[in-house]
C-alpha positions as CSV (number, residue, x, y, z in Angstrom):
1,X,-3.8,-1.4,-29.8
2,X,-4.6,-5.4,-30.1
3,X,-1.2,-6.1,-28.0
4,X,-2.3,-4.0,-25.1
5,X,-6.0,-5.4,-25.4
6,X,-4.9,-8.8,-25.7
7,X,-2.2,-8.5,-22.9
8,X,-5.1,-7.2,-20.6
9,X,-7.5,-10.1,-21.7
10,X,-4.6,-12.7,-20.4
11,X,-3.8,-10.9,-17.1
12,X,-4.2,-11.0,-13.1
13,X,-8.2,-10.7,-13.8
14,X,-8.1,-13.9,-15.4
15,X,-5.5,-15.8,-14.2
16,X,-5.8,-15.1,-10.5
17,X,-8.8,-17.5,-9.8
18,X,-6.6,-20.8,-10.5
19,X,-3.9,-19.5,-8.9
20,X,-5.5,-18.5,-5.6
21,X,-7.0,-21.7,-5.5
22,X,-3.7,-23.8,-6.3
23,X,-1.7,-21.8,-3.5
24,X,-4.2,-21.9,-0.9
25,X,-4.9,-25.1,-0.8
26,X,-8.2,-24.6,-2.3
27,X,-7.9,-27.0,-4.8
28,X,-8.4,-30.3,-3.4
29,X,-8.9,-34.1,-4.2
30,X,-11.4,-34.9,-6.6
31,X,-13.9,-36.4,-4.6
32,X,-13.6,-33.1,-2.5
33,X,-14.2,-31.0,-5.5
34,X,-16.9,-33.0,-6.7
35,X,-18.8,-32.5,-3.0
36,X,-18.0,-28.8,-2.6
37,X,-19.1,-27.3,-6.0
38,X,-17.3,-24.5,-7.2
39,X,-18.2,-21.6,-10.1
40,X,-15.8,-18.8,-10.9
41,X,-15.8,-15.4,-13.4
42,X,-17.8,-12.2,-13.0
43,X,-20.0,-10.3,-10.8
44,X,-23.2,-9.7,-13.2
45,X,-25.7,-8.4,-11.1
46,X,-26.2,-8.5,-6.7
47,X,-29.5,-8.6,-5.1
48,X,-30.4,-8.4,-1.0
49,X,-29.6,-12.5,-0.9
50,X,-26.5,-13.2,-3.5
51,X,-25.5,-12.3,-6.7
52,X,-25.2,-13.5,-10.2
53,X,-21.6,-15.0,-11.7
54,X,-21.3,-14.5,-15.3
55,X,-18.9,-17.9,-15.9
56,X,-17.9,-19.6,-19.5
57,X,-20.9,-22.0,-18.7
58,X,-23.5,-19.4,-18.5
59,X,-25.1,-17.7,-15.6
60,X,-25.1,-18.7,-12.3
61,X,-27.4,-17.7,-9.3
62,X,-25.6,-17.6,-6.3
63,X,-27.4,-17.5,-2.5
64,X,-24.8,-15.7,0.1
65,X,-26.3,-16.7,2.9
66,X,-25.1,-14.5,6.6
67,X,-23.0,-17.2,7.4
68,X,-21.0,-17.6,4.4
69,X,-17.3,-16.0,4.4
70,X,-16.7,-13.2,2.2
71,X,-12.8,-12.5,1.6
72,X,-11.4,-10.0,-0.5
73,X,-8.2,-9.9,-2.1
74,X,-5.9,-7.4,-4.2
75,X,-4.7,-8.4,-7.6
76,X,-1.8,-10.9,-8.3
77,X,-2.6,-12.6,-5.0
78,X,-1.8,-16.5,-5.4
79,X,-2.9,-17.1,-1.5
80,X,-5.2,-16.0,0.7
81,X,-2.5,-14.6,3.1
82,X,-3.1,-10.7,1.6
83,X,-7.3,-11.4,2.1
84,X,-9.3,-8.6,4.1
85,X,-12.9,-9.7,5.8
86,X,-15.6,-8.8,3.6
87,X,-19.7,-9.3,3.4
88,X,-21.9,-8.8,0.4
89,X,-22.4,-5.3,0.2
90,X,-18.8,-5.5,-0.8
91,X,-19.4,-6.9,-4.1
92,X,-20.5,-5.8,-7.2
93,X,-20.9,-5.7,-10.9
94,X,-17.7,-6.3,-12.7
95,X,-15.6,-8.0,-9.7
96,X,-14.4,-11.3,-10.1
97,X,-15.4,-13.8,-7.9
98,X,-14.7,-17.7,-7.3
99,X,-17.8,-19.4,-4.7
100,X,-17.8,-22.6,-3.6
101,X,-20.4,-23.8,-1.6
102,X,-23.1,-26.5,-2.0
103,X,-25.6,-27.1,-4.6
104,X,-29.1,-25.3,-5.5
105,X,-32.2,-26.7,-6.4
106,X,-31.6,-26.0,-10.4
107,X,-27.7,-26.8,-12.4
108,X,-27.3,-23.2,-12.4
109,X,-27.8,-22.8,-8.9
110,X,-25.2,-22.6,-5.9
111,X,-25.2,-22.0,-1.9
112,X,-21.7,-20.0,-1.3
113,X,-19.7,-20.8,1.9
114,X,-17.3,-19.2,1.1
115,X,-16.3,-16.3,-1.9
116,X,-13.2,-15.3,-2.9
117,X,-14.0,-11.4,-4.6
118,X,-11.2,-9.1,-6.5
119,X,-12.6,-5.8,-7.0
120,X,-13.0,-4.3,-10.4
121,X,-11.3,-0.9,-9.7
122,X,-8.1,-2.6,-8.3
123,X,-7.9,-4.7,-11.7
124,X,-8.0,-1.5,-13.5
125,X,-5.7,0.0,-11.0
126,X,-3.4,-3.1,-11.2
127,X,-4.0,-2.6,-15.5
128,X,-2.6,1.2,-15.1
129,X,0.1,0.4,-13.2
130,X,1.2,-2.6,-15.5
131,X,0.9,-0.4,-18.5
132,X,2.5,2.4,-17.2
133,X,5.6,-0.1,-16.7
134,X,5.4,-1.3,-19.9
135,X,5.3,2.4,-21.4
136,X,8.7,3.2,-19.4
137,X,10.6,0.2,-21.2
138,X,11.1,0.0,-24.4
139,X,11.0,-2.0,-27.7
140,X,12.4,-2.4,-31.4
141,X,13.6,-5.0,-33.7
142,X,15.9,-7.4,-32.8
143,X,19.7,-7.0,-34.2
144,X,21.0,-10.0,-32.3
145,X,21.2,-12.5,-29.3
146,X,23.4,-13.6,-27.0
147,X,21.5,-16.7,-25.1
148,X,24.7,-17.0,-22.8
149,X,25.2,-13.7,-22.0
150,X,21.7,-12.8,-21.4
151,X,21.7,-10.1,-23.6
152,X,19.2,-8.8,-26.8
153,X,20.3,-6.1,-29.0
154,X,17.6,-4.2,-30.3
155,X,17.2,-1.2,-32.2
156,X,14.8,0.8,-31.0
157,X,13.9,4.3,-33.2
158,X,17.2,5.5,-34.3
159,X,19.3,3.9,-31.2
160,X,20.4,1.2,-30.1
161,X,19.3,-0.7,-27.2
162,X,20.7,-3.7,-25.7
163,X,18.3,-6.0,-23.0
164,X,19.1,-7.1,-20.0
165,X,17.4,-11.4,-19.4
166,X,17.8,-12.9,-15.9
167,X,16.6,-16.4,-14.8
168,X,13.7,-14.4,-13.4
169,X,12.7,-12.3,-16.5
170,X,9.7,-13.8,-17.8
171,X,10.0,-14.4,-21.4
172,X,7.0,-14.8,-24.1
173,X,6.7,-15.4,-27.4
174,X,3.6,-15.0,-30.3
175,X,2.7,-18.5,-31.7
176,X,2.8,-18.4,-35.7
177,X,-0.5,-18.1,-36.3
178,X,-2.1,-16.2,-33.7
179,X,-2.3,-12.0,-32.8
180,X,-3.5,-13.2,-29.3
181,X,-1.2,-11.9,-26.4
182,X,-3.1,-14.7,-24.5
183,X,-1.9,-17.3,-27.2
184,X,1.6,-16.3,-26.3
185,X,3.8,-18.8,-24.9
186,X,6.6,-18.8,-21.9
187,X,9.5,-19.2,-24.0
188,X,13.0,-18.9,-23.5
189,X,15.6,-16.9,-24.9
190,X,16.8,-19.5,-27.6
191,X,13.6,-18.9,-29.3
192,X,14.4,-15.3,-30.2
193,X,15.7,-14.6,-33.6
194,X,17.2,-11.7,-35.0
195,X,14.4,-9.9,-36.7
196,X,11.9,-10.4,-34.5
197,X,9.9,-7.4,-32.9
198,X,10.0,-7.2,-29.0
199,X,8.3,-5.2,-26.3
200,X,10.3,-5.2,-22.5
201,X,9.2,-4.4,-19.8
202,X,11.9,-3.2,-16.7
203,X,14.5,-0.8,-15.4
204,X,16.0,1.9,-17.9
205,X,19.3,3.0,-17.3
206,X,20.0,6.5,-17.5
207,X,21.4,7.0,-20.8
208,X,18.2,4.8,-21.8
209,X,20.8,2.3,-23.8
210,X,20.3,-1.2,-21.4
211,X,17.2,-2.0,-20.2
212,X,17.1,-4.8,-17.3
213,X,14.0,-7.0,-18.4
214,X,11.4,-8.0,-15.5
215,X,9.3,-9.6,-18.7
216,X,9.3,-9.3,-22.2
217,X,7.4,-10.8,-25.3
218,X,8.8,-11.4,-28.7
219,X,7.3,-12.0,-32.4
220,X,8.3,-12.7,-35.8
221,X,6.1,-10.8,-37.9
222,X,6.4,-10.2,-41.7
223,X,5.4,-6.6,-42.9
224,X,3.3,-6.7,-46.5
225,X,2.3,-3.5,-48.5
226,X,0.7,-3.0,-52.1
227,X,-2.7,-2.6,-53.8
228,X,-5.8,-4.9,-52.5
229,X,-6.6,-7.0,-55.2
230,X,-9.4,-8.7,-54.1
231,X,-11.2,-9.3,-50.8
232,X,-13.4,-11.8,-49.7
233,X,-15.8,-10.5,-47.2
234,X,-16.9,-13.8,-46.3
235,X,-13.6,-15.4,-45.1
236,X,-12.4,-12.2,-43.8
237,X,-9.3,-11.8,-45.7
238,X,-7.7,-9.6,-48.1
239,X,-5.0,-10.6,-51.3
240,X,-2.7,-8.2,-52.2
241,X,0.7,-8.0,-54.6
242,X,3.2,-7.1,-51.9
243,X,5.4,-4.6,-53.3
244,X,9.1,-6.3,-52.0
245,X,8.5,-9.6,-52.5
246,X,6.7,-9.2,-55.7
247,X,4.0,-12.4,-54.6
248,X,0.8,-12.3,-53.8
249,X,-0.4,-12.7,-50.4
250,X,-3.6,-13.0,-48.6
251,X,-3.8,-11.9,-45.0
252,X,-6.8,-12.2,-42.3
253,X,-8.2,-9.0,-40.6
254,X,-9.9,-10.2,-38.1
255,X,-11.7,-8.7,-34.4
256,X,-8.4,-8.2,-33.0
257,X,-6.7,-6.6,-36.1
258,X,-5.9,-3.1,-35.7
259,X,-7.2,-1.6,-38.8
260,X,-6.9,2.5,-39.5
261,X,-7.3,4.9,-42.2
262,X,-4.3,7.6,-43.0
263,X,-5.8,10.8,-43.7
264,X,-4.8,12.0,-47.4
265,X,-2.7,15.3,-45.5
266,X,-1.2,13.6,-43.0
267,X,-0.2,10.7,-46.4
268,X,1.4,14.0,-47.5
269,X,3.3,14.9,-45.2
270,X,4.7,11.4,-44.5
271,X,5.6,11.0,-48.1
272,X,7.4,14.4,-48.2
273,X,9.3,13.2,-45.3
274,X,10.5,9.8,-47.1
275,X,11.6,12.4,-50.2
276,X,13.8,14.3,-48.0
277,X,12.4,17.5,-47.3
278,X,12.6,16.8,-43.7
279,X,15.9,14.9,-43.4
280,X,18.4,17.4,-45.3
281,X,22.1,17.0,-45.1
282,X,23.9,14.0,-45.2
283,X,20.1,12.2,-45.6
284,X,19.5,14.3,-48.7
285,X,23.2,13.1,-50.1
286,X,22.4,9.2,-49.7
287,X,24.6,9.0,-46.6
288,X,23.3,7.9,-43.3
289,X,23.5,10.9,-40.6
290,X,26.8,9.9,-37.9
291,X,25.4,7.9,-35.1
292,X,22.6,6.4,-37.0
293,X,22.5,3.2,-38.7
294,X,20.8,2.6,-42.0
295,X,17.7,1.0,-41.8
296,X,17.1,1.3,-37.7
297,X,14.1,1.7,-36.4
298,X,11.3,0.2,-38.5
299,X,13.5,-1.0,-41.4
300,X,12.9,-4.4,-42.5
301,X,12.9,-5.5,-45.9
302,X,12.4,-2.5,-48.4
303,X,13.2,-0.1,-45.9
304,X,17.0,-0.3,-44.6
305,X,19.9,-2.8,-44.6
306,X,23.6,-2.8,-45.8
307,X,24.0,0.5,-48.7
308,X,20.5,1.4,-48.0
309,X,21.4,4.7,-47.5
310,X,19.2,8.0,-46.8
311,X,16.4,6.8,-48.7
312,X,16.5,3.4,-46.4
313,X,16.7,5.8,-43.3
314,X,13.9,8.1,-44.5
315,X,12.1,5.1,-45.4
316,X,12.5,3.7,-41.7
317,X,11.8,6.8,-39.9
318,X,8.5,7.2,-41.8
319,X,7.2,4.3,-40.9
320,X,8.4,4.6,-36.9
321,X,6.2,7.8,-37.3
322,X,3.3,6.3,-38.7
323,X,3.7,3.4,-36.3
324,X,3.8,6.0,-33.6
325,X,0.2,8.0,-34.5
326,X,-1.7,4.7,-35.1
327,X,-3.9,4.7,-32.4
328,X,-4.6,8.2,-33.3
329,X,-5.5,7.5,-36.9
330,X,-9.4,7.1,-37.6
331,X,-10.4,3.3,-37.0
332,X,-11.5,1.5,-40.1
333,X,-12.5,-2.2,-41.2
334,X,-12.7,-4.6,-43.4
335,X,-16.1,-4.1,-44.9
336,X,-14.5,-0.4,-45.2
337,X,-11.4,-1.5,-47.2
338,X,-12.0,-2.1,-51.3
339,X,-10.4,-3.4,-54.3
340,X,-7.5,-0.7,-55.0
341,X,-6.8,0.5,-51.9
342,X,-3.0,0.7,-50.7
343,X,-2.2,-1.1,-47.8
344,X,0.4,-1.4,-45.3
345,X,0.0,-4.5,-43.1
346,X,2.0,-5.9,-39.6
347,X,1.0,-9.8,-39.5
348,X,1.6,-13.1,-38.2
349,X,3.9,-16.0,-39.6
350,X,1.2,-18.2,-41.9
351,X,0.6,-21.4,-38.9
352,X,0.7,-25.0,-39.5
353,X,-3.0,-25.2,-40.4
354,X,-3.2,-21.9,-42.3
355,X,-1.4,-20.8,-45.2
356,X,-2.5,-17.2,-44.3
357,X,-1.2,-14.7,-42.2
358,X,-3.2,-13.0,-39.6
359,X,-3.0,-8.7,-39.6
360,X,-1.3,-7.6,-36.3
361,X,-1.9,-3.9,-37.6
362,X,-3.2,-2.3,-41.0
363,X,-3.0,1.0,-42.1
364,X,-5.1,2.1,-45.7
365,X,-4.9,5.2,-47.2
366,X,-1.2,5.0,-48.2
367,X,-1.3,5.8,-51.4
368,X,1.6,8.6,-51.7
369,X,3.7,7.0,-48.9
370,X,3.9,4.0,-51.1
371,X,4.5,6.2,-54.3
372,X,7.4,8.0,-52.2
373,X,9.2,4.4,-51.2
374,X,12.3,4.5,-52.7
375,X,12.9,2.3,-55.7
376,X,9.5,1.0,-55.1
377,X,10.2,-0.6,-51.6
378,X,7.5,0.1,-49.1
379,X,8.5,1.5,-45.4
380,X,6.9,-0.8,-42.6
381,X,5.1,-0.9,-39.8
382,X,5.8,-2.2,-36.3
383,X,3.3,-3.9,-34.4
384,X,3.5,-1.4,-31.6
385,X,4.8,2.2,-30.9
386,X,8.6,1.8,-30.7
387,X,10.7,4.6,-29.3
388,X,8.5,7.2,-29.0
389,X,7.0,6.2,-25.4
390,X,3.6,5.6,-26.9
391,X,2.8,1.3,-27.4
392,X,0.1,0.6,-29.9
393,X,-0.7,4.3,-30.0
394,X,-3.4,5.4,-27.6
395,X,-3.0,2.4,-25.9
396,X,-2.6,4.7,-23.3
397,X,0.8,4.4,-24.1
398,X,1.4,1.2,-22.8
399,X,1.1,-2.6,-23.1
400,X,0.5,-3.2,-20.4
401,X,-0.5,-7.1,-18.8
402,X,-0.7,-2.9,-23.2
């Protein structure tokens, strides 16, 4: 899913080069710099003599002479303490790599003295790892905060779930108008609201009702669903009547929107479930079940809250399952989505310089789920798997730095 892709794009792979050179000493006075030249970013190709470095500038060709010192060091290393003797037949496509040496005869050109590698299969090892964390902690929407205390409630599926911040919990946050985990800021806990969505990543207790955070990353998302009304290919963007609020909206699917189609049986099946024919009981009646709270899980506006009732919890639970089987769900896009379709759509806060919002996650093909709503409210979706295990669906299962 985009949070796992995006939390991947912003980790050790690419952070680790200005961090190694901060805490090593590496990075030195500018007159220094400006005599020892320096490229960093990926291994694109080796040869006998050096390699080429794919870096935001373009390609570089770099000469590794015999001389030159060839260290290698595991992921998340911010000195060179942790670095293992290497040589070039060490390196090669995909590794990351930071040179610094002396000029060549063209711009593009570089001598090494001296490169720092990190191997490509223990980034993706490092990846696994993080997002097999991520998996094991948890998520929801947030019922309240206690800055002071340290302490988030969220509800997570049908429980609730209350987290765990320490000084040394790292704490993000989504800017308004951006679905870019990169673009997410170190915050504090002061900037999480109540309502917000939040992934955690830490210990579980037992019972799995506290959670002690080692990081975690918050959002305020608004959740839209209706009829497209129009689209404009050009722009990228969508307008549809959203079915709670009553107001037209217009929303950005963009590269990193995670767009899918709901099969017309599984629509079925979902639907039946929001009518009751899975819930029974005190569900069926109007009452919330004992021990669950109306409107946890996915409910939002239109889909829980104070005498929601069954229908609110139904409502909830069907979109925690659809949330859950995204990543499962055929992918579509935008040049596949057309006038009429129903859509249910995760997105961004509009930003100062946009009065649109940005899709986290849509999901067409939801015709009868929106038919089965009750009183016309639509369920909603969550920006990633909550309670079931599974973040962004297939994400692997994880977030991971997801």
């Amino acid at each position: 899913m985009v949070l796992r892709e995006e939390m991947k794009a912003m980790r050790v792979a690419n952070v680790w080069m200005v961090a190694v050179l901060a805490a090593s000493g590496m990075v030195a006075p500018l007159q220094a710099q400006e005599a020892a030249p320096r490229s960093s970013g990926t291994v694109k190709a080796i040869s006998a003599t050096g390699l080429t470095l794919t870096t935001p500038a373009g390609d570089v060709t770099v000469t590794v002479p015999d001389a030159a010192k060839v260290l290698v060091v595991p992921p998340g290393s911010k000195d060179l303490k942790s670095a293992t003797a290497g040589s070039l037949t060490d390196v090669a496509a995909g590794d990351k790599a930071i040179v610094t040496g002396t000029a060549g005869d063209t711009p593009t050109a570089l001598t090494a003295v001296r490169v720092i590698l990190m191997k490509a299969d223990a980034i993706a090892q490092t990846h696994a790892a993080e997002d097999a964390a991520w998996a094991k902690g948890g998520g929801g929407l947030v019922k309240s905060v206690d800055a002071a205390g340290g302490k988030i409630v969220i509800a997570s599926g049908l429980k609730t779930v209350t987290v765990v911040v320490s000084p040394t919990t790292i704490v993000r946050h989504y800017s308004g108008d951006s679905v870019r985990f990169a673009d997410a800021k170190v915050s504090t806990l002061a900037m999480i609201r109540a309502g917000d969505q939040l992934r955690v990543r830490g210990a579980k207790s037992a019972d799995g009702s506290t959670i002690t955070a080692d990081e975690l990353v918050a959002g305020t998302f608004r959740n839209y669903s209706g009829l497209i009304a129009s689209i404009d290919a050009t722009a990228g963007t969508i307008t549809l009547k959203d079915l709670t609020t009553k107001k037209n909206v217009t929303v950005a699917v963009t590269s990193s929107s995670d767009v899918h189609r709901l099969p017309p049986m599984l629509a079925a099946r979902v639907a039946a479930q929001m009518k009751g024919g899975a819930a029974g009981g005190a569900d069926a009646a109007g009452g919330a079940p004992a021990g669950r709270a109306a409107g946890a899980g996915y409910g939002g506006p239109g889909a829980g809250g104070p005498g929601a009732g069954g229908d609110a919890q139904r409502a909830g639970r069907a979109g925690m399952d659809l949330s859950a089987m995204m990543s499962r769900l055929p992918a579509e896009t935008l040049s596949g989505l057309k006038v009429g379709d129903a859509v249910m759509i995760v997105a961004t806060l509009p930003g100062a310089d946009s009065d649109k919002s940005t899709a986290v996650t849509l999901l067409t093909g939801v015709d009868q789920v929106l038919a089965a709503s009750p009183s016309g409210q639509a369920t909603t979706l969550s920006p990633w798997s909550i309670g079931g295990g599974e973040m962004g669906g297939g994400e692997g299962g994880g977030m991971g730095p997801q």
